[in-house]
Z-matrix of the N, CA and C atoms (Angstrom, degrees):
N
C 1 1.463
C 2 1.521 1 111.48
N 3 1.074 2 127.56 1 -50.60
C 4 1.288 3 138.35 2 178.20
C 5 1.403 4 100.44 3 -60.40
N 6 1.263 5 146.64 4 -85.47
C 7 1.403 6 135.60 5 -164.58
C 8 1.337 7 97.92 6 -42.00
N 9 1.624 8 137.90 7 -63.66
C 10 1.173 9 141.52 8 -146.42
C 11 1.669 10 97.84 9 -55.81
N 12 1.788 11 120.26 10 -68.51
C 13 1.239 12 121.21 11 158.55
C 14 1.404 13 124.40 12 -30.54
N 15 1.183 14 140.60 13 -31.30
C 16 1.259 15 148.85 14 -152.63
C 17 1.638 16 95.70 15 -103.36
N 18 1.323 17 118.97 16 -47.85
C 19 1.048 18 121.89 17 165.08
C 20 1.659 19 132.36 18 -55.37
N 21 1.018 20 116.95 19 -35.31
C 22 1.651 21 111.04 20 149.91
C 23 1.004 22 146.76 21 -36.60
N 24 1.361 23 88.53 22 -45.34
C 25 2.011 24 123.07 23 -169.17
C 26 1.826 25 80.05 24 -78.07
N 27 0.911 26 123.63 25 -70.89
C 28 1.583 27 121.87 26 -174.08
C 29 1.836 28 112.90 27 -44.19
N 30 1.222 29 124.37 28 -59.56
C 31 0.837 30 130.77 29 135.76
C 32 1.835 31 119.03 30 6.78
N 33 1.174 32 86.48 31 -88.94
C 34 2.051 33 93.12 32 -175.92
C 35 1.423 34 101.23 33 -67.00
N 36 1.580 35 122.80 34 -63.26
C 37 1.454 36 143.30 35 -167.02
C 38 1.753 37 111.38 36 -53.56
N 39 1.398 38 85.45 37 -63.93
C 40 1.635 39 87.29 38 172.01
C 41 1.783 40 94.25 39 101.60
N 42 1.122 41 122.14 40 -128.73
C 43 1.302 42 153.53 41 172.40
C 44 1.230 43 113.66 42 -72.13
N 45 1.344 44 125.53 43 -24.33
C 46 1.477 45 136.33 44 -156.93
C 47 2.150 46 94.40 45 -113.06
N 48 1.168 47 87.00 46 -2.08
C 49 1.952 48 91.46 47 155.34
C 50 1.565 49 125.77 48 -115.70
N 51 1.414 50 113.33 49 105.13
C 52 1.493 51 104.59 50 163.71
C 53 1.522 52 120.24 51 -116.49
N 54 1.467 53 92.45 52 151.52
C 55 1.601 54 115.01 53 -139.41
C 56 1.645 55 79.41 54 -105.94
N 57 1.661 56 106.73 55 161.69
C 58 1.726 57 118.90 56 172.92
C 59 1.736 58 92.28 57 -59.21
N 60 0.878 59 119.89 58 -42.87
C 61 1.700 60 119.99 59 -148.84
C 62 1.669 61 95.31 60 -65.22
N 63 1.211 62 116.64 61 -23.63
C 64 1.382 63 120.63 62 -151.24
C 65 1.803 64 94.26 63 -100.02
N 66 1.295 65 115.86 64 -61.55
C 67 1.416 66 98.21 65 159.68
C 68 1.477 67 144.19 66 -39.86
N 69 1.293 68 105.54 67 -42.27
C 70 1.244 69 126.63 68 -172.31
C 71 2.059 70 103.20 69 -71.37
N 72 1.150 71 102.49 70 -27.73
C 73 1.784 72 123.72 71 -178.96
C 74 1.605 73 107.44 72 -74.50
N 75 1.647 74 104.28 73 -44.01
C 76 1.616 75 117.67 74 -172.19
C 77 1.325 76 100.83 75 -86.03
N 78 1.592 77 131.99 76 -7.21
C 79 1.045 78 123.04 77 179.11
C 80 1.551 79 120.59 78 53.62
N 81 1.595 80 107.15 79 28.65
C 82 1.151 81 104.39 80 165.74
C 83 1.412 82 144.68 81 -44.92
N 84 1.299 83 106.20 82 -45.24
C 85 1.233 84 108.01 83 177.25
C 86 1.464 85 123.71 84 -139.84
N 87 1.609 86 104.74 85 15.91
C 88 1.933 87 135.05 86 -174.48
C 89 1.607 88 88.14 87 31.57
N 90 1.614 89 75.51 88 81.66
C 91 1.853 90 106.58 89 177.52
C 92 1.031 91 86.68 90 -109.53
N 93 1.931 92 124.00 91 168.36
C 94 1.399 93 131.50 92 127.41
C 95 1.587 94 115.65 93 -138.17
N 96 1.258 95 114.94 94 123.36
C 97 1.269 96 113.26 95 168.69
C 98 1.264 97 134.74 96 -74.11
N 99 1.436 98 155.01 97 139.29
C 100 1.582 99 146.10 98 -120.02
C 101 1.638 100 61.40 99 -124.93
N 102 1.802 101 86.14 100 -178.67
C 103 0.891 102 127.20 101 -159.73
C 104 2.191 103 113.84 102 -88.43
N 105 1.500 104 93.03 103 -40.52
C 106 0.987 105 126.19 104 161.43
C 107 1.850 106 119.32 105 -48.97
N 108 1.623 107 96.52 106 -58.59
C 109 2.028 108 110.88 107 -175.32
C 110 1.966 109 86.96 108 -70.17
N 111 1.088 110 98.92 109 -70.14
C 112 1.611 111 81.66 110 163.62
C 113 1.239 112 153.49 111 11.26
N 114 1.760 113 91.45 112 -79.05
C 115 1.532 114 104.47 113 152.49
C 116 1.111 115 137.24 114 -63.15
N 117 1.212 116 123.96 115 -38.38
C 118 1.679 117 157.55 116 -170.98
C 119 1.638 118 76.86 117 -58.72
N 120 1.507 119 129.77 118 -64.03
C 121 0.928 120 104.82 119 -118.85
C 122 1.987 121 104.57 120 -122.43
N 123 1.693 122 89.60 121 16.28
C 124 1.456 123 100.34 122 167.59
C 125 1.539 124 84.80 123 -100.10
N 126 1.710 125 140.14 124 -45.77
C 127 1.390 126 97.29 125 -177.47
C 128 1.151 127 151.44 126 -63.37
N 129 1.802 128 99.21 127 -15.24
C 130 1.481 129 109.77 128 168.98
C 131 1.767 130 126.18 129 -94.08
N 132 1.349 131 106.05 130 29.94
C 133 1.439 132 114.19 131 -173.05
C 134 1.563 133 86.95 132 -67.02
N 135 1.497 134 113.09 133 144.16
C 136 1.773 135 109.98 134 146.41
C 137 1.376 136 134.46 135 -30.02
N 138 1.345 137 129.55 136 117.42
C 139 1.765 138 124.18 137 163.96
C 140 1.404 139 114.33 138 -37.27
N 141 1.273 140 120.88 139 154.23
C 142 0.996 141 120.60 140 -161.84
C 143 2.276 142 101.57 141 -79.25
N 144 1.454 143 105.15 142 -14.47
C 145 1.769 144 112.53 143 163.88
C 146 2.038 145 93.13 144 -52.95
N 147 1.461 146 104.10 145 -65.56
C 148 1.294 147 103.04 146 -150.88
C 149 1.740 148 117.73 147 -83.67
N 150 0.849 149 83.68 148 10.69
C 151 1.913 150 110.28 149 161.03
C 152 1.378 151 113.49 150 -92.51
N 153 1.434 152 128.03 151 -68.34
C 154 1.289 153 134.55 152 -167.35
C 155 2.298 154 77.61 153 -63.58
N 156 0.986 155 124.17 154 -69.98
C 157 1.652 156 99.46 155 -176.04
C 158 1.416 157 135.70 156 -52.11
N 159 1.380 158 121.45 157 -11.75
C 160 1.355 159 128.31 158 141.58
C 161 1.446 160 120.62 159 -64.00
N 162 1.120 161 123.87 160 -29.62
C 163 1.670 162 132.69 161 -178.24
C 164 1.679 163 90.29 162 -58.69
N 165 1.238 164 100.40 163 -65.54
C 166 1.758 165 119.82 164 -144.65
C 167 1.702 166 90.84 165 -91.77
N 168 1.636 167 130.45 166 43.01
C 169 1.123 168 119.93 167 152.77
C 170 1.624 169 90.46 168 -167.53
N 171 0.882 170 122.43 169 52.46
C 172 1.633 171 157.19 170 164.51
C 173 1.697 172 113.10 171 21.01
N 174 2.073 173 71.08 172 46.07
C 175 2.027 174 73.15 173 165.53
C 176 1.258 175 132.57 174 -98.32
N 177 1.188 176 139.83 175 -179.97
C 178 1.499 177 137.71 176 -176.93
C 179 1.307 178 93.64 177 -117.57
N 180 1.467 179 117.17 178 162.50
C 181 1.437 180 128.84 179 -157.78
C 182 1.882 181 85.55 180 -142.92
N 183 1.239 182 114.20 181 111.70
C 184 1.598 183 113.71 182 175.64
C 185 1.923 184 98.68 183 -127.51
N 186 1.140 185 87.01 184 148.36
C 187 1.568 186 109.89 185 163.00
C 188 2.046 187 122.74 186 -69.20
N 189 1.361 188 116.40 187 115.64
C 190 1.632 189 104.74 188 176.57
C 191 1.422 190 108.66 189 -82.66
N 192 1.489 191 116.17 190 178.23
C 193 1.111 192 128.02 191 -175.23
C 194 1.586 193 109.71 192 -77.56
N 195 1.609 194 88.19 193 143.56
C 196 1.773 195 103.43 194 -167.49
C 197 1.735 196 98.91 195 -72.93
N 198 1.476 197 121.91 196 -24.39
C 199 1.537 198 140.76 197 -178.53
C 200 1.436 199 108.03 198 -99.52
N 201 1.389 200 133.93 199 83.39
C 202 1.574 201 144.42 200 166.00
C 203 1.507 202 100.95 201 5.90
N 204 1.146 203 170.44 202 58.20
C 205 1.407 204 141.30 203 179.24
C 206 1.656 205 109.97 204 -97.78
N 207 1.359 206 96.97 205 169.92
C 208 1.661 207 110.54 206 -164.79
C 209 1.314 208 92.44 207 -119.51
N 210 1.540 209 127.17 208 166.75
C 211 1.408 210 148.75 209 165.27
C 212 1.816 211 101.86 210 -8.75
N 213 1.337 212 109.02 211 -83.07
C 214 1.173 213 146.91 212 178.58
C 215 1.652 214 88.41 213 -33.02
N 216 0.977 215 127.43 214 -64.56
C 217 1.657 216 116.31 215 -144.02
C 218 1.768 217 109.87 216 -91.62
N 219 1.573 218 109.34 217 -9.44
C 220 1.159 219 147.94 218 178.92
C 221 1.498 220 110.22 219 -70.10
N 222 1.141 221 112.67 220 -62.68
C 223 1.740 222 130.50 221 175.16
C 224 1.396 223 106.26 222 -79.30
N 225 1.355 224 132.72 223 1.87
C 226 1.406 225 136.26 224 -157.32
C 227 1.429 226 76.38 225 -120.30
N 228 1.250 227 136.78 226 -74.86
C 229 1.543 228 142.60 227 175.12
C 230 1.620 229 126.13 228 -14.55
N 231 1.577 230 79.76 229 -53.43
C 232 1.866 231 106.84 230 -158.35
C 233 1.392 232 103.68 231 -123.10
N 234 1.272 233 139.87 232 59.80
C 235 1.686 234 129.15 233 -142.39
C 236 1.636 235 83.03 234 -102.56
N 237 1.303 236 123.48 235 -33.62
C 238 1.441 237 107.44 236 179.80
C 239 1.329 238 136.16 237 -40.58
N 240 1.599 239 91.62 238 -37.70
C 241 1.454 240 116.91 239 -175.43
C 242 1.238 241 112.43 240 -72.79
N 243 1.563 242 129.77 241 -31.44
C 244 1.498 243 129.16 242 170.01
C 245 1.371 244 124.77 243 -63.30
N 246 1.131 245 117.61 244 136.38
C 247 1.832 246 108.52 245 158.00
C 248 1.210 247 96.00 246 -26.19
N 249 1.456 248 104.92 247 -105.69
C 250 1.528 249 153.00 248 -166.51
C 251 2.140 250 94.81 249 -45.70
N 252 1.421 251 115.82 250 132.00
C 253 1.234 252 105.22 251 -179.35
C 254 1.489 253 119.08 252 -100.84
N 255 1.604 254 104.34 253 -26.04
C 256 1.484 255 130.88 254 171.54
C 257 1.591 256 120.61 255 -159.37
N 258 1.288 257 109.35 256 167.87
C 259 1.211 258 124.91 257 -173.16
C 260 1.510 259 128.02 258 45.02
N 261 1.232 260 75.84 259 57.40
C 262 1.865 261 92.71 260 172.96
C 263 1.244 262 148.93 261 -84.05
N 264 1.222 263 140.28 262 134.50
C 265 1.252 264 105.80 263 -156.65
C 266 1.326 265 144.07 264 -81.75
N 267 1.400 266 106.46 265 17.83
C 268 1.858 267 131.15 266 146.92
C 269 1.358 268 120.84 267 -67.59
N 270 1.305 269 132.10 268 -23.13
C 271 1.285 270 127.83 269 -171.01
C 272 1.295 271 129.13 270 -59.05
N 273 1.605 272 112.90 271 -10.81
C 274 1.732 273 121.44 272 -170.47
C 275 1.740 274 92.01 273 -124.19
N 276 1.377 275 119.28 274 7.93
C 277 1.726 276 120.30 275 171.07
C 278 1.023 277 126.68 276 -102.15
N 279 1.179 278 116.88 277 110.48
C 280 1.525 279 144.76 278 -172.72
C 281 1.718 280 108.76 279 -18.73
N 282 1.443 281 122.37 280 -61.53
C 283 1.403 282 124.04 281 173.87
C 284 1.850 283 108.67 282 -47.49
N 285 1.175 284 128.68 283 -46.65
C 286 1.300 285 128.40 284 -173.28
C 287 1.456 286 113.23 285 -86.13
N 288 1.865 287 110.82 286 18.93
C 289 1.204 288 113.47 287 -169.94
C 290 1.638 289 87.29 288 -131.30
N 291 1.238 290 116.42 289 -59.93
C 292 1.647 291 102.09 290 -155.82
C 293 1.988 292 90.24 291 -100.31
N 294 0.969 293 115.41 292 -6.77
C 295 2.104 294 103.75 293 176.17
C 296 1.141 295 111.36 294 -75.72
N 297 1.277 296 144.42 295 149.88
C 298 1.203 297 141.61 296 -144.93
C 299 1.374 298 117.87 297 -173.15
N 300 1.768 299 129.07 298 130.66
C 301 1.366 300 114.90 299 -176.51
C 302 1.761 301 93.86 300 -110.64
N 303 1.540 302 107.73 301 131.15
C 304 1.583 303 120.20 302 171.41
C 305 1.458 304 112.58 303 -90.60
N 306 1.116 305 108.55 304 -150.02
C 307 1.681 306 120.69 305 -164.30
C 308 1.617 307 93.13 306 -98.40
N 309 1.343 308 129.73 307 39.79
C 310 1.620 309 95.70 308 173.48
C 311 1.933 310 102.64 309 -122.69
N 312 0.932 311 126.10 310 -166.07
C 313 1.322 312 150.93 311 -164.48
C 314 1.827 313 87.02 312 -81.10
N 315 1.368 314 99.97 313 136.43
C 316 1.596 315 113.06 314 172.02
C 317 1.524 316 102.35 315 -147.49
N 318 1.675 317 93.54 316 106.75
C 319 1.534 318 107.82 317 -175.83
C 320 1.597 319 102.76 318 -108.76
N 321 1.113 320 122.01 319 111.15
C 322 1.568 321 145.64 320 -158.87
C 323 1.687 322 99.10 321 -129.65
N 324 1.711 323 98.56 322 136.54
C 325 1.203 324 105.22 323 165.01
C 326 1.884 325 111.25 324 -88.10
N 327 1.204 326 90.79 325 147.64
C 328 1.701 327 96.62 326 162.67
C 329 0.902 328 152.77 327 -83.41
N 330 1.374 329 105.07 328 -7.79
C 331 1.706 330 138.54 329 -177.75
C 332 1.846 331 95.13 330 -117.63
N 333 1.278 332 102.62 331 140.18
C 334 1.645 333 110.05 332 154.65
C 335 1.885 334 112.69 333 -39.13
N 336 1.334 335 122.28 334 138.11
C 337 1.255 336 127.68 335 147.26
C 338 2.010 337 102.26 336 -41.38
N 339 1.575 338 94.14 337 132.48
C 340 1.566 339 103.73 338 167.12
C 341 1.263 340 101.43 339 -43.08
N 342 1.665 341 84.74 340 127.39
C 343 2.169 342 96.07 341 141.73
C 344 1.945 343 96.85 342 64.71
N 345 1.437 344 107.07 343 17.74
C 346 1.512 345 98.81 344 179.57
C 347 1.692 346 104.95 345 -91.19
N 348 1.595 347 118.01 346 -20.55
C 349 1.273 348 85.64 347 -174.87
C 350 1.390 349 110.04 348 -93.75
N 351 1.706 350 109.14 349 -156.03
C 352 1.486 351 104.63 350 -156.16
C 353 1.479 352 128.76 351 41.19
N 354 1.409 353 106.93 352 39.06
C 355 1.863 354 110.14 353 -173.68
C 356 1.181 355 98.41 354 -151.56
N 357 1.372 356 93.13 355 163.24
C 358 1.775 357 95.45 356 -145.72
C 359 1.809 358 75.84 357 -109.15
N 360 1.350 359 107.78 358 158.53
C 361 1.626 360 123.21 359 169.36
C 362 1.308 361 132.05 360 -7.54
N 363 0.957 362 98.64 361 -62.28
C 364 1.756 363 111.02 362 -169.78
C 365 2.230 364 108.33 363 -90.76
N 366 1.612 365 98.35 364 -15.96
C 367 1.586 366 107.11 365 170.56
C 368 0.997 367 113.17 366 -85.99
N 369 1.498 368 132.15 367 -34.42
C 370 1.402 369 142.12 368 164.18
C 371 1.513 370 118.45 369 -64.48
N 372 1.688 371 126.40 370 -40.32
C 373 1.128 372 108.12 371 -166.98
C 374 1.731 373 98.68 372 -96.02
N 375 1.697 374 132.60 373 13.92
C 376 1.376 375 114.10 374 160.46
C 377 1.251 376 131.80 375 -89.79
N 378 1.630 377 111.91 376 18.05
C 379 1.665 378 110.33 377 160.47
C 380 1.247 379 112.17 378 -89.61
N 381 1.540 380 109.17 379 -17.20
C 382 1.815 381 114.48 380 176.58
C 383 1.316 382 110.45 381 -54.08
N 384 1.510 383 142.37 382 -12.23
C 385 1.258 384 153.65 383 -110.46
C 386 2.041 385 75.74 384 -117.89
N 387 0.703 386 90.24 385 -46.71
C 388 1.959 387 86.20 386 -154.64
C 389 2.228 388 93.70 387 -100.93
N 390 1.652 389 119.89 388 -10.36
C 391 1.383 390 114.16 389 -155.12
C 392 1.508 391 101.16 390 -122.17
N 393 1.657 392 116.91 391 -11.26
C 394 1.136 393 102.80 392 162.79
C 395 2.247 394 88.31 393 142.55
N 396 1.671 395 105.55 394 -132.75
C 397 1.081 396 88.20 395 -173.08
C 398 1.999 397 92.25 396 -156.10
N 399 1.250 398 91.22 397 -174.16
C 400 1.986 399 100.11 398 175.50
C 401 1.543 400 99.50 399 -91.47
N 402 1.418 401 103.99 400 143.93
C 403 1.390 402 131.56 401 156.28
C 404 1.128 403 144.25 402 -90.72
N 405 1.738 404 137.29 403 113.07
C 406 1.399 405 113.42 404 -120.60
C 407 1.921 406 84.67 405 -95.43
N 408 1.522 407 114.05 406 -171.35
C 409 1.630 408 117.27 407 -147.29
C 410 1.579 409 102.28 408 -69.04
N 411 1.324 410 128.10 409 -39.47
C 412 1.393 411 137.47 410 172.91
C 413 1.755 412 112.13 411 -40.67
N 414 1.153 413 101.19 412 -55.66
C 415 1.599 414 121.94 413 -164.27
C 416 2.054 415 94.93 414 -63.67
N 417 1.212 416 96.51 415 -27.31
C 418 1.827 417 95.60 416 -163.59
C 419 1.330 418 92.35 417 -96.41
N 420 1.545 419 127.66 418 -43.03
C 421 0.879 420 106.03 419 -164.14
C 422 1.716 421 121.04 420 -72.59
N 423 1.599 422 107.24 421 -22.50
C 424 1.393 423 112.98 422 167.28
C 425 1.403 424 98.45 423 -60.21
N 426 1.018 425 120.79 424 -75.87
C 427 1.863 426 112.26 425 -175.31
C 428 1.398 427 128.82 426 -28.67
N 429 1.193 428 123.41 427 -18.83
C 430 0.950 429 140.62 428 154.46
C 431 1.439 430 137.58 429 -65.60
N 432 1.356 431 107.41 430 -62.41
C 433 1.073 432 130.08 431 -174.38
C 434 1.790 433 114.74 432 -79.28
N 435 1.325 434 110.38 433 -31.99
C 436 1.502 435 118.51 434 163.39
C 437 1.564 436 114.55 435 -80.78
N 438 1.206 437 100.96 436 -8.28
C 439 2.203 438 99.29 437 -174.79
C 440 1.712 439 83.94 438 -80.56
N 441 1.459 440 106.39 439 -62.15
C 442 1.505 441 117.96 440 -171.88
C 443 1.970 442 104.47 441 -33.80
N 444 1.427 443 101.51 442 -73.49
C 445 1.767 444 110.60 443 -172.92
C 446 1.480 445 96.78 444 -36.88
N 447 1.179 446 115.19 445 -59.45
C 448 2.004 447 120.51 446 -170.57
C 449 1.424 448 106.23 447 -44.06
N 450 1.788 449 79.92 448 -64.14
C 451 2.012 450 82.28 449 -156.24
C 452 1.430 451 124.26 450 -102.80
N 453 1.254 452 87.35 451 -4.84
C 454 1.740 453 107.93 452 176.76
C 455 1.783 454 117.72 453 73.90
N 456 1.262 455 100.32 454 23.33
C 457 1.632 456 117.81 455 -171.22
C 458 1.616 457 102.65 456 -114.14
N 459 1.609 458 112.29 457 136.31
C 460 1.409 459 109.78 458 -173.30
C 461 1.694 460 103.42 459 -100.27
N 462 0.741 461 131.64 460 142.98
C 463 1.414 462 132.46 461 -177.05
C 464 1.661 463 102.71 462 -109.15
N 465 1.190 464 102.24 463 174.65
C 466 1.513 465 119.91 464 -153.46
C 467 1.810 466 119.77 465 -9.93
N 468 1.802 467 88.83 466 75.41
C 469 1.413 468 110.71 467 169.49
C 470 1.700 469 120.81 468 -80.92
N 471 1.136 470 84.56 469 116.85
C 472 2.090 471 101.13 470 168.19
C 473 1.873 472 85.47 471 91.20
N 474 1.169 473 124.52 472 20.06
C 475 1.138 474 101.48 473 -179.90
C 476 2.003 475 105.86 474 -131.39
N 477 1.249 476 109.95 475 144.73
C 478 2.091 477 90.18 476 170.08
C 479 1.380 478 97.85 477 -115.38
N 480 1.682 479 103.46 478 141.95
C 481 1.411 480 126.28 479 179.60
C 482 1.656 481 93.81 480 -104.71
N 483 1.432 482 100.78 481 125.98
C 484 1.204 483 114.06 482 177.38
C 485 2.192 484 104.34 483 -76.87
N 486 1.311 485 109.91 484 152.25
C 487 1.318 486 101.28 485 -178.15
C 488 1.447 487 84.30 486 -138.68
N 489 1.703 488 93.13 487 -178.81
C 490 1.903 489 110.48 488 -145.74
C 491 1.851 490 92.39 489 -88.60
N 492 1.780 491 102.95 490 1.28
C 493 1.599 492 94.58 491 -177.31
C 494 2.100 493 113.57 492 -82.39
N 495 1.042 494 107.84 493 151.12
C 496 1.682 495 102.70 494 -169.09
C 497 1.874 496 86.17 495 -128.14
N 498 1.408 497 105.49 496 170.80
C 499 1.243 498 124.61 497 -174.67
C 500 1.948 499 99.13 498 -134.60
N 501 0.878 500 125.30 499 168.25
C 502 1.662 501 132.74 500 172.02
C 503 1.130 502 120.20 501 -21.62
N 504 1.637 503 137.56 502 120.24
C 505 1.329 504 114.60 503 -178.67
C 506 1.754 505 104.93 504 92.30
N 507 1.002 506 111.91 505 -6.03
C 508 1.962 507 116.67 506 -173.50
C 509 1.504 508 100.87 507 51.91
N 510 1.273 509 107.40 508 54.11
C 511 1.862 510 101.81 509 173.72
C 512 1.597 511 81.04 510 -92.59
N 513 1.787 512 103.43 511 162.34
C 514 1.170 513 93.33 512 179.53
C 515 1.584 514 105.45 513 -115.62
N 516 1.598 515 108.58 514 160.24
C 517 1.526 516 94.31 515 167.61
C 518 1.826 517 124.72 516 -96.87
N 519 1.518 518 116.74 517 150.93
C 520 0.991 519 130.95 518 -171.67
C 521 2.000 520 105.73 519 -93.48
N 522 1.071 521 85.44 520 158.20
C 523 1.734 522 98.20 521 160.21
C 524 1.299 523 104.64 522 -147.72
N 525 1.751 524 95.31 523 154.68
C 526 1.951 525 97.24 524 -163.17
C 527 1.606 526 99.71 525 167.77
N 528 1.181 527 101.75 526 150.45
C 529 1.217 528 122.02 527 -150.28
C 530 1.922 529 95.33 528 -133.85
N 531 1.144 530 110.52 529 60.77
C 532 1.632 531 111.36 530 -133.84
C 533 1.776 532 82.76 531 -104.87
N 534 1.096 533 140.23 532 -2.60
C 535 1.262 534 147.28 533 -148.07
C 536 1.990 535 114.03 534 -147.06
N 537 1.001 536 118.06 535 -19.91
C 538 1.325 537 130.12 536 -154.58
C 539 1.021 538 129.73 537 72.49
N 540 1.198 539 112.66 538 14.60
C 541 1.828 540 117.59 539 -155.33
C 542 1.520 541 119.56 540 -87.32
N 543 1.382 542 114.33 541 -17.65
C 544 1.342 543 155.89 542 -136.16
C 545 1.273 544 131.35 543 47.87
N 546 0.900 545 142.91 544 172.33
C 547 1.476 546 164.41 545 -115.40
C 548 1.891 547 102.22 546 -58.82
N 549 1.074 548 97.12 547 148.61
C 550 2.080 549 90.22 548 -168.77
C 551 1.343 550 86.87 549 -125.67
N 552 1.521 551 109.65 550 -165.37
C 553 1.114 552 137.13 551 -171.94
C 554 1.478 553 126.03 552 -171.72
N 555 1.176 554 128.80 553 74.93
C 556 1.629 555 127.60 554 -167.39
C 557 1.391 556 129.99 555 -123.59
N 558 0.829 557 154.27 556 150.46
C 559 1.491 558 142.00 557 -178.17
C 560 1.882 559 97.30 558 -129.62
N 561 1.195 560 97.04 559 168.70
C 562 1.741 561 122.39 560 -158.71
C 563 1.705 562 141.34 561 130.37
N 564 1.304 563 104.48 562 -179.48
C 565 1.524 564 94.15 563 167.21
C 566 1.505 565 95.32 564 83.80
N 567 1.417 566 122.57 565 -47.58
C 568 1.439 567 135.75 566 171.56
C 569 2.078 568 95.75 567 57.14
N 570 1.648 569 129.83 568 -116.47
C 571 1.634 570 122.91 569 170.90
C 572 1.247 571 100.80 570 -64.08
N 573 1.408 572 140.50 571 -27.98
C 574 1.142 573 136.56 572 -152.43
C 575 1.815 574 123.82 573 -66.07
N 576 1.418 575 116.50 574 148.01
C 577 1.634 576 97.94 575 -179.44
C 578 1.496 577 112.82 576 -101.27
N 579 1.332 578 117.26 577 178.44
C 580 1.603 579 133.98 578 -172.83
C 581 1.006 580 114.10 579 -146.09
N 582 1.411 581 117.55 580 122.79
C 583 1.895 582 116.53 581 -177.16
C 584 1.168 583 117.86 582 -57.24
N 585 1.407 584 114.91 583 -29.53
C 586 1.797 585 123.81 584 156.73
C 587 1.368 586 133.85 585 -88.17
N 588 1.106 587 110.53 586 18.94
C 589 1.434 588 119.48 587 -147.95
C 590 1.701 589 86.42 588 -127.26
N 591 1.701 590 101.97 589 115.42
C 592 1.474 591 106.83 590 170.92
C 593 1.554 592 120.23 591 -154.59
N 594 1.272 593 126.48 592 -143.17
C 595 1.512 594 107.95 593 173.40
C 596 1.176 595 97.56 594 176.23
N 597 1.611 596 95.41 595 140.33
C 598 1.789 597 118.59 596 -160.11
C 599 1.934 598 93.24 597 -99.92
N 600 1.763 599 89.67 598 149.99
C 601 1.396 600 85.03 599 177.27
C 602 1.918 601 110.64 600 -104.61
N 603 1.231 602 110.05 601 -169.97
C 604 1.367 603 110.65 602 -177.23
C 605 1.758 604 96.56 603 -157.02
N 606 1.935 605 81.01 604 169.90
C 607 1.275 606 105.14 605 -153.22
C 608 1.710 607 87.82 606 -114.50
N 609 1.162 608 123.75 607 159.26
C 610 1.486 609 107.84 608 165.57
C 611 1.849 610 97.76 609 -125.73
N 612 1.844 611 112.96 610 153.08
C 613 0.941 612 111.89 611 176.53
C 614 1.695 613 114.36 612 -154.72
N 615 0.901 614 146.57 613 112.13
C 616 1.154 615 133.15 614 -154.35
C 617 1.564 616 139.78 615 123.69
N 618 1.972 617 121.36 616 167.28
C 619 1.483 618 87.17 617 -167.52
C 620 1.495 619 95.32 618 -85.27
N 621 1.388 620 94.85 619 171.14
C 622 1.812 621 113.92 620 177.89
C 623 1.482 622 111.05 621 79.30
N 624 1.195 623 116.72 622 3.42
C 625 1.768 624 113.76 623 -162.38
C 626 2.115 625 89.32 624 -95.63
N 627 1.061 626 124.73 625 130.15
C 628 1.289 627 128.38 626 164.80
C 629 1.578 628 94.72 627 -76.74
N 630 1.704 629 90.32 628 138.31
C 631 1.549 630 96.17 629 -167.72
C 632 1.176 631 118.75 630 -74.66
N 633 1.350 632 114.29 631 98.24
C 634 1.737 633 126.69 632 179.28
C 635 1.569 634 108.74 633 -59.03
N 636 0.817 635 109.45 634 -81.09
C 637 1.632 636 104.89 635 164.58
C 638 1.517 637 116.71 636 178.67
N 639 1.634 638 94.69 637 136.57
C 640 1.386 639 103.89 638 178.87
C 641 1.645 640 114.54 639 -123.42
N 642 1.578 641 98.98 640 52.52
C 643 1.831 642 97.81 641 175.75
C 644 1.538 643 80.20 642 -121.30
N 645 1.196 644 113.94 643 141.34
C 646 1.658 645 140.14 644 171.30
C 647 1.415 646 82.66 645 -121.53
């Protein structure tokens, strides 16, 4: 059942779907998913409507971790993939401690939301209103970092995607790959805008996911 389901999603997605089987193969992160998350998580794959609308607004559809991890345990995993390998200066901040990506479906665009950059916070996040919502820094940075292990493609290069995680003051934090260096981590800018500075929306699907939204 699971390949057959899984196979659809490949099907519409193409490349821009990764499946548990496929992580677990790339040894991304010497994960294993039970038998059980499994299940969970061929019933909550997208319909094949809300697939073909991820196709046709050029999102990728990735699998989260079968093991809860936070910021911290992510870059501890995958340290290659970071600039910075340790001791950063997120490591004692609450968002990179208690936010967390689980076992469900993380349907992420790949491109900035229209017309998001050069806009300051609150101008950028009211097209999210009708396309879905932000993903806090954990959740992106797995998305990232597992598209990369799979497919060997870096996603939102030279650019920072702001995510729904904030630091003191509600500055928010960014992820970005703004350098080649791999994967960053920064907060600033606080209302302020950035000619690179934008933010991808998401789809939510899966167990544990608060329902981000599923009206296309």
């Amino acid at each position: 059942m699971q390949s057959i389901v899984n196979q659809a999603a490949r099907t519409i997605l193409g490349n821009d779907f990764i499946s548990p089987e496929e992580v677990e193969v790339a040894n991304a992160y010497s994960v294993s998913y039970t038998k059980e998350q499994l299940q969970e998580l061929t019933e909550n794959l997208p319909t094949e409507e809300q697939l073909l609308w991820l196709k046709g607004n050029n999102y990728a559809l990735v699998v989260g971790s079968p093991t809860e991890m936070n910021l911290i345990d992510i870059r501890s995993a995958k340290s290659s993939l970071f600039c910075s390998k340790n001791n950063k200066w997120y490591d004692d901040q609450p968002f990179a401690i208690k936010e967390k990506v689980g076992h469900n479906w993380l349907a992420i665009s790949k491109d900035p939301v229209a017309n998001s950059l050069k806009q300051i916070r609150n101008t950028q996040q009211k097209p999210l209103l009708s396309v879905g919502q932000i993903r806090n820094a954990a959740e992106i940075s797995w998305f990232i970092a597992t598209y990369y292990d799979v497919r060997g493609v870096q996603l939102f290069s030279n650019i920072y995607v702001r995510t729904s995680s904030v630091v003191a003051n509600s500055r928010s934090v960014f992820v970005d790959d703004i350098d080649g260096a791999g994967i960053g981590v920064s907060f600033g800018f606080g209302e302020s805008y950035y000619h690179s500075l934008g933010v991808s929306a998401s789809q939510g699907f899966g167990p544990g996911v608060s329902d981000i939204s599923k009206k296309f």
